[in-house]
Residue frames as qw, qx, qy, qz and C-alpha x, y, z in Angstrom:
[[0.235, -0.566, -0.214, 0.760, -3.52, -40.47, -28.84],
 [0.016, -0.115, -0.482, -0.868, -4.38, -39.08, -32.49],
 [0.281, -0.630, -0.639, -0.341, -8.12, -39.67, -31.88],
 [0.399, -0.706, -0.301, 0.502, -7.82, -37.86, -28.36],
 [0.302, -0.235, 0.203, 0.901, -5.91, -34.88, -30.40],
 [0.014, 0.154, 0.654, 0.740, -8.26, -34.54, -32.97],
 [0.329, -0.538, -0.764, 0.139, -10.76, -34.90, -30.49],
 [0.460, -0.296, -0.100, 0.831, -9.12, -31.65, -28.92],
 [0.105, -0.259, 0.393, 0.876, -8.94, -29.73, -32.20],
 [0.269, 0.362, 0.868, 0.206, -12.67, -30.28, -33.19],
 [0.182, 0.669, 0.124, -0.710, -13.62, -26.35, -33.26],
 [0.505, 0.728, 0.459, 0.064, -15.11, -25.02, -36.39],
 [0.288, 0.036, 0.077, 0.954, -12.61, -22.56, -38.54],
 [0.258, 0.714, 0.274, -0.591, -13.98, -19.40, -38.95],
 [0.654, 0.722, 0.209, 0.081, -15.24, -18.35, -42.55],
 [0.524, 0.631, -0.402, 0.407, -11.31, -16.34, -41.97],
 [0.760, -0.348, -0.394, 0.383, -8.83, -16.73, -39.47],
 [0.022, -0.306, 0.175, -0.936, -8.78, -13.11, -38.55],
 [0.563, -0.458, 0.027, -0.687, -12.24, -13.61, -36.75],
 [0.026, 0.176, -0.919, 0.351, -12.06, -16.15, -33.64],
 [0.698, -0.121, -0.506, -0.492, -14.33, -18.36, -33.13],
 [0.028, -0.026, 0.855, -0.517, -15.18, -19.63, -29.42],
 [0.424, -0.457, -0.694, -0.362, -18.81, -21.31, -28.70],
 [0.402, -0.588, 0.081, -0.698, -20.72, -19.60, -26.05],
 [0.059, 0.344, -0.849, 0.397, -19.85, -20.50, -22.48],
 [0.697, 0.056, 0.419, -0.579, -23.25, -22.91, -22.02],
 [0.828, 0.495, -0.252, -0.077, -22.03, -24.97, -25.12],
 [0.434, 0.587, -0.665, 0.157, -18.58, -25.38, -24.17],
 [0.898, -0.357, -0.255, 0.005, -16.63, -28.04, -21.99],
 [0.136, 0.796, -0.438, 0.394, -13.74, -26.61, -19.64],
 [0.769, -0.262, -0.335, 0.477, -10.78, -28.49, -18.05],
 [0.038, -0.809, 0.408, -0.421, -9.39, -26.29, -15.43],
 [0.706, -0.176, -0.533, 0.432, -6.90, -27.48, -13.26],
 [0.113, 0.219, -0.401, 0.883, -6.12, -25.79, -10.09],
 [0.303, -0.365, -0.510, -0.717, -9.60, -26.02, -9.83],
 [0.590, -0.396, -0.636, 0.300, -9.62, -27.03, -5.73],
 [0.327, -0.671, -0.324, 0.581, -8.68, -23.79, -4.29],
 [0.126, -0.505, 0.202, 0.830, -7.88, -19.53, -5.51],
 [0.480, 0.314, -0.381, -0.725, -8.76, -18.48, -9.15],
 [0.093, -0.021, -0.972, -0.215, -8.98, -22.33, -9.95],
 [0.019, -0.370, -0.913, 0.170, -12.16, -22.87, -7.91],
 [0.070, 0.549, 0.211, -0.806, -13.38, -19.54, -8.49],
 [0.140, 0.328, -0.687, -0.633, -13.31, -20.04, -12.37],
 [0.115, -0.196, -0.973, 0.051, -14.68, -23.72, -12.25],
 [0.099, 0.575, 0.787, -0.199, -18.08, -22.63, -10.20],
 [0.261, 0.580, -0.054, -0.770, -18.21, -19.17, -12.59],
 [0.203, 0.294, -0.771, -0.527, -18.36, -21.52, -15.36],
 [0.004, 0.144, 0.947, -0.289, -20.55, -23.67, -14.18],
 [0.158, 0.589, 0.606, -0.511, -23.32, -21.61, -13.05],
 [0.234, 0.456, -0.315, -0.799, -23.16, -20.27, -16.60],
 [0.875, 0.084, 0.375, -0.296, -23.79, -23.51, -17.84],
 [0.228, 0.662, -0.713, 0.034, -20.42, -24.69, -18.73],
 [0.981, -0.148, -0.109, -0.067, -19.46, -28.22, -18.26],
 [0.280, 0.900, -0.255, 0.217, -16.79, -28.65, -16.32],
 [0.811, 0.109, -0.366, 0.443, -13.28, -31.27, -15.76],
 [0.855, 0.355, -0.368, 0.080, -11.98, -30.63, -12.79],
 [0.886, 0.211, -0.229, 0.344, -8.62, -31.14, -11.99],
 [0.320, -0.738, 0.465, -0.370, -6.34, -30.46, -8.77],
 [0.230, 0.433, -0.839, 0.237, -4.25, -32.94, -6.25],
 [0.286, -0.085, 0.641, -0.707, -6.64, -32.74, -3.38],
 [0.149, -0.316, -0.895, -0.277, -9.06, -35.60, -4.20],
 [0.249, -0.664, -0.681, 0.184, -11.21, -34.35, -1.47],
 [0.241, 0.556, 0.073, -0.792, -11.37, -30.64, -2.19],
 [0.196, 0.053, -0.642, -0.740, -12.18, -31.56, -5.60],
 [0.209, -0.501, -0.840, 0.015, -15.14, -34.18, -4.65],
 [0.007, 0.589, 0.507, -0.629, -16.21, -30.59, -2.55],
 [0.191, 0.388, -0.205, -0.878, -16.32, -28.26, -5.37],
 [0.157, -0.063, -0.883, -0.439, -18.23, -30.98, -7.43],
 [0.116, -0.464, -0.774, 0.416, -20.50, -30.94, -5.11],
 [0.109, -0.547, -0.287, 0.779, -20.99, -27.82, -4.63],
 [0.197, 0.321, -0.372, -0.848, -21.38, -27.26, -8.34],
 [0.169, -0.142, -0.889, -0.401, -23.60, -29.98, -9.10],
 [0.094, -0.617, -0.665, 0.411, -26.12, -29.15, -5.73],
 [0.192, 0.544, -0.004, -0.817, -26.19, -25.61, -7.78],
 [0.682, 0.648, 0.074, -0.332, -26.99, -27.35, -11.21],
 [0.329, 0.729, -0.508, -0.321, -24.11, -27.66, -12.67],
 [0.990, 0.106, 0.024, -0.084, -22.00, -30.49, -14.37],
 [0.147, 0.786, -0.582, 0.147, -19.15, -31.20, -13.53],
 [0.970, -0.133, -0.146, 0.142, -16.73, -34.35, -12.81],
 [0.257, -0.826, 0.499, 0.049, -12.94, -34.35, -11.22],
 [0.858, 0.343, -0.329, 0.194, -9.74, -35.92, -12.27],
 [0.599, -0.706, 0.259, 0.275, -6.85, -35.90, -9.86],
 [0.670, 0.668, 0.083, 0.313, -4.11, -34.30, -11.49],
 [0.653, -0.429, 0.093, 0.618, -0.41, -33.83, -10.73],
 [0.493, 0.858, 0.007, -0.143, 0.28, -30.82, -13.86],
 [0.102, -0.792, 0.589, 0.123, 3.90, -31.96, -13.55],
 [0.546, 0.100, 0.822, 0.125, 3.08, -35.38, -14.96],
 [0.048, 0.240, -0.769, -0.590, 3.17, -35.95, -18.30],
 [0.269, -0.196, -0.907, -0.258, 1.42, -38.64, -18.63],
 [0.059, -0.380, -0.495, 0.779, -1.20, -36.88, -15.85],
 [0.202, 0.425, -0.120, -0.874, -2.00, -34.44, -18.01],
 [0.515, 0.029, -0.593, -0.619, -3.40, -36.85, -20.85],
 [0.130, -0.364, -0.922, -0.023, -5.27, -38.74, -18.69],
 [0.207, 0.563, 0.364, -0.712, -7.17, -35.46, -17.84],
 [0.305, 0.287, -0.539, -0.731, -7.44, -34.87, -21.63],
 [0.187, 0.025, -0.928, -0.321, -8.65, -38.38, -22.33],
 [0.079, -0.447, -0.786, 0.420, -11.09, -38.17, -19.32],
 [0.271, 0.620, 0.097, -0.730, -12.77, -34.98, -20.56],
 [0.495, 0.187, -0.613, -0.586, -12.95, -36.54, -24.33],
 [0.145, -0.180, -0.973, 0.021, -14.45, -39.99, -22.48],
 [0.103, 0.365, 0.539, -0.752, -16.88, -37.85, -20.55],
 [0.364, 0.710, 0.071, -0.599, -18.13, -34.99, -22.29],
 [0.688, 0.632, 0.310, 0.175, -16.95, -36.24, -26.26],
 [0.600, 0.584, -0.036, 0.545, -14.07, -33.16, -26.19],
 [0.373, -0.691, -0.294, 0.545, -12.84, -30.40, -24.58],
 [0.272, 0.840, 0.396, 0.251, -13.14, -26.27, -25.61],
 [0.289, 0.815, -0.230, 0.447, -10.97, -24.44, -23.36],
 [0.883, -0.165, -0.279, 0.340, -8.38, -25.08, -21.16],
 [0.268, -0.891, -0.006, -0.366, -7.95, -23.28, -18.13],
 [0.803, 0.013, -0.494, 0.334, -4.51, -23.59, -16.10],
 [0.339, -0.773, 0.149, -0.515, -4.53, -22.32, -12.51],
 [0.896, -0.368, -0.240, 0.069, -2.69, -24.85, -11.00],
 [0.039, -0.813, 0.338, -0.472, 0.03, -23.10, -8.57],
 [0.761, -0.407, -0.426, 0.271, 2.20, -24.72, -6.02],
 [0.041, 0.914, -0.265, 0.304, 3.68, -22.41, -3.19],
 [0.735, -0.363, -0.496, 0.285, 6.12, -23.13, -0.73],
 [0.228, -0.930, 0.009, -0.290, 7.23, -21.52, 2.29],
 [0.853, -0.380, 0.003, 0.359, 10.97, -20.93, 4.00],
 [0.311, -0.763, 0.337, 0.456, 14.10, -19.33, 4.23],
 [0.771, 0.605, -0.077, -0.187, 15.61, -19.41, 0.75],
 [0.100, 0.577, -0.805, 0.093, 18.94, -20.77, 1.98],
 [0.479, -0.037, 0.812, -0.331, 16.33, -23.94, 3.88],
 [0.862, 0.225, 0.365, -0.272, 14.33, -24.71, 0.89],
 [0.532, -0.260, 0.682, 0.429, 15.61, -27.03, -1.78],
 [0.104, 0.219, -0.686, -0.686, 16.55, -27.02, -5.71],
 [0.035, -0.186, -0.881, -0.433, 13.74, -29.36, -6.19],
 [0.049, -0.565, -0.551, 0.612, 11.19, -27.28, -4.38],
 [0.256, 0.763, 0.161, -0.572, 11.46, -24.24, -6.24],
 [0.085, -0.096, -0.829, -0.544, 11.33, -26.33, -9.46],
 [0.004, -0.400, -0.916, -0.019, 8.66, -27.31, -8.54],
 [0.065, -0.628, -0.433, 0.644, 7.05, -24.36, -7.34],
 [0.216, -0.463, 0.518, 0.686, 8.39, -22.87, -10.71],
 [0.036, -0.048, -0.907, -0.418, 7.48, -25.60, -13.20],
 [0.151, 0.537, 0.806, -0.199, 3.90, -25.95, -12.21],
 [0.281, 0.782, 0.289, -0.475, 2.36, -22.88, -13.11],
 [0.027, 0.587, -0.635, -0.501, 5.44, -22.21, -15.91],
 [0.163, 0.379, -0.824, -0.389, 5.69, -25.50, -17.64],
 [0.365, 0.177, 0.901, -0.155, 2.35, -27.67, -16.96],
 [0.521, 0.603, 0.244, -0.552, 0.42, -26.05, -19.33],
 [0.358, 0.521, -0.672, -0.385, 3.18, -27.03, -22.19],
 [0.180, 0.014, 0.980, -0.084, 2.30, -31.15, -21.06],
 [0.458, 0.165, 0.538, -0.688, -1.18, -30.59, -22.12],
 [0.679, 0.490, -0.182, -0.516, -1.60, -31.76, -25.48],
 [0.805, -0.235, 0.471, 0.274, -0.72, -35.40, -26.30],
 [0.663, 0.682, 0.109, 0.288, 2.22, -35.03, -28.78],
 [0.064, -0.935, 0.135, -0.322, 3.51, -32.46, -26.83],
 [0.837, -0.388, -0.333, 0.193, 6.60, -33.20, -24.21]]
């Protein structure tokens, strides 16, 4: 997992670290999760059609496989990972799969959102964890190292 970190972290400093330093979206590779439906998929085929490469990453095997499509019949490049954001171990295989792919990844985009619907006396503790955690606490699973 060090080589996959480092892999991560492969940006150029800037000459100081008062000026940021981000490579123009036609250079870069973005993982976005959420990336099947709402901002996610919106993001994903705005990135794209810039000429972003772009991971990704949602539950729905088959809405992903559609947006791939859809971005690749427009030009773009893009590949999918199925991705739980509430898995640990999930999460670095999307990392690893975007450094196997593309050689790294540049910016990391997290739109992944679960809702649920019901009376708040009918739905349960582990629901609205869940519901909670996902958007809250998957974004802290992304680095390996991290837990």
């Amino acid at each position: 997992m060090k080589a996959l970190h480092a892999a991560a972290l492969h940006l150029r400093r800037p000459e100081s670290v008062h000026e940021p330093f981000l490579l123009p979206l036609d250079q870069q590779v973005v993982v976005i999760t959420g990336a099947s439906s709402g901002i996610g998929l919106v993001t994903a085929k705005a990135a794209a059609r810039r000429g972003a490469r772009v991971v990704l990453a949602a539950r729905n095997a088959s809405a992903l496989d559609s947006v791939r499509e859809d971005i690749v019949t427009a030009g773009g490049n893009a590949i999918t990972v199925v991705t739980d954001v509430g898995d640990k171990a999930q999460i670095d295989h999307l990392a690893a799969r975007a450094v196997e792919v593309f050689g790294r990844f540049d910016t990391w985009v997290n739109k992944a959102g679960v809702s649920i619907f019901g009376m708040i006396d009918e739905v349960s503790i582990e629901d609205m964890r869940r519901a909670f955690d996902t958007p809250l606490l998957g974004h802290r699973l992304r680095l390996p190292g991290r837990g």
